[in-house]
C-alpha positions in Angstrom: -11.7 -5.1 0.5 -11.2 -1.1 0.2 -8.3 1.2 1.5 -8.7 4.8 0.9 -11.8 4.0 -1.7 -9.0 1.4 -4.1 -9.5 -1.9 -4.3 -6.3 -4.3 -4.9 -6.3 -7.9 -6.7 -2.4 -8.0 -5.9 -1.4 -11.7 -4.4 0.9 -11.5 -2.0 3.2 -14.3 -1.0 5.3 -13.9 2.4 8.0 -15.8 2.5 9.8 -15.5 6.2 10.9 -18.8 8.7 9.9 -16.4 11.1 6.2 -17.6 11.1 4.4 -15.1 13.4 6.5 -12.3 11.3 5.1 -13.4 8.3 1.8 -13.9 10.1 1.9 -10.5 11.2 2.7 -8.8 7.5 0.5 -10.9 5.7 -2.3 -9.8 8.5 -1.6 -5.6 7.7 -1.4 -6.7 3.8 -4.8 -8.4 4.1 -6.3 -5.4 6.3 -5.1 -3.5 3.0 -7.0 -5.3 0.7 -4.2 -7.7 -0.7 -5.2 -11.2 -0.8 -2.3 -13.2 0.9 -0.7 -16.5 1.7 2.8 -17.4 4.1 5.0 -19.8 3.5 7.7 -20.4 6.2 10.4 -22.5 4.3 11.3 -23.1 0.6 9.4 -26.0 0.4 6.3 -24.3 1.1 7.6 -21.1 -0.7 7.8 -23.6 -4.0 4.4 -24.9 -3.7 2.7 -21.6 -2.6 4.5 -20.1 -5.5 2.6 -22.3 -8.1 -1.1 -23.2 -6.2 -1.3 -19.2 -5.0 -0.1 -17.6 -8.2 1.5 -14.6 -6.1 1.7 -11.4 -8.1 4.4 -10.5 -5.6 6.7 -12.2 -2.6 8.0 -10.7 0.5 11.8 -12.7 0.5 13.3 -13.2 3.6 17.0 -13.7 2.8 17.9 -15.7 5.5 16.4 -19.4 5.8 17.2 -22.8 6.7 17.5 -24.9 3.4 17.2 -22.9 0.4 18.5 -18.9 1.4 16.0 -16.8 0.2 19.0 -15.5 -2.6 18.8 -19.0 -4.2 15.2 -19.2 -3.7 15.2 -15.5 -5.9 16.8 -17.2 -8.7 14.5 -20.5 -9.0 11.3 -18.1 -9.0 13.6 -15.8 -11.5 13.7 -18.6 -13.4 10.0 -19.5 -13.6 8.1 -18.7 -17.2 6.0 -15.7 -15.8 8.0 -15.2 -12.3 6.2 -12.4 -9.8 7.8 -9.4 -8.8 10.0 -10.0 -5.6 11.3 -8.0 -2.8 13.8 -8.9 -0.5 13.6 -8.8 3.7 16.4 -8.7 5.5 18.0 -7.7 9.0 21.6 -7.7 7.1 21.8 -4.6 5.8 24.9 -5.2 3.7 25.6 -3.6 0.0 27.3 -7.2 -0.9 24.0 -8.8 -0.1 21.6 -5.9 -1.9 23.8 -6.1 -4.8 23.7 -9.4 -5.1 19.6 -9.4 -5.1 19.3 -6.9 -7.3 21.4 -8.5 -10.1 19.5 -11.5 -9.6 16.2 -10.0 -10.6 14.8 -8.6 -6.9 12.6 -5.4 -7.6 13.7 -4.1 -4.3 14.5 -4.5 -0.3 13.4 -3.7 3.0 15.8 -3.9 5.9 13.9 -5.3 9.2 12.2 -4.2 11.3 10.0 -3.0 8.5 8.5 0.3 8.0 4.7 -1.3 7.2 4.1 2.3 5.6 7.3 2.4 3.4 6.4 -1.9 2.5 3.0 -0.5 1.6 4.4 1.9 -0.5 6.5 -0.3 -2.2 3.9 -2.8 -3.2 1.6 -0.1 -4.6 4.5 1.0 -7.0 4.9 -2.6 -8.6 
């Protein structure tokens, strides 16, 4: 698919318990040209992670099970791990901190700005 005359081979994984939220962002990515899977728990985050090959992830950081900051540090820990970008409705500096130290490439606070998460995908 095109956008704006550029094509884009980024996978995207979406990574939310929130199903029709990641529904929803994985629809906008697609109607951008991303190719895109969801995954609504770590369970289906872990196996997405290595059948879909994603290029990047969408990282909710609160989930039941594995939180999405100890789900950032087992894909940090993978031999050629994507780049990943945190979601959250906590705005907190602790909580950004904490991502960024552990290899997140950046955040976006919800509800997202699909421009501003478009333009954050492009720059990775």
């Amino acid at each position: 698919m095109a956008t704006n005359g550029q094509f884009h081979s980024k996978r995207v994984l979406v990574i939310d318990d929130e199903e029709k939220f990641g529904c929803l962002i994985a629809g906008f990515l697609m109607g951008r040209g991303y190719q895109t899977n969801v995954a609504s728990n770590s369970d289906e985050a872990l196996e997405a992670l290595e059948r879909f090959g994603p290029e990047i992830v969408l990282l909710d950081v609160r989930m039941p099970g594995l939180s999405g900051l100890e789900l950032l540090k087992r894909i940090r820990s993978t031999p050629l791990p994507p780049r990943v970008i945190m979601v959250t409705a906590m705005d907190t500096s602790e909580m950004i901190d904490e991502a960024m130290d552990n290899g997140a490439e950046g955040y976006l606070c919800k509800p997202i700005d699909l421009n501003q998460l478009e333009q954050l995908i492009a720059e990775l």
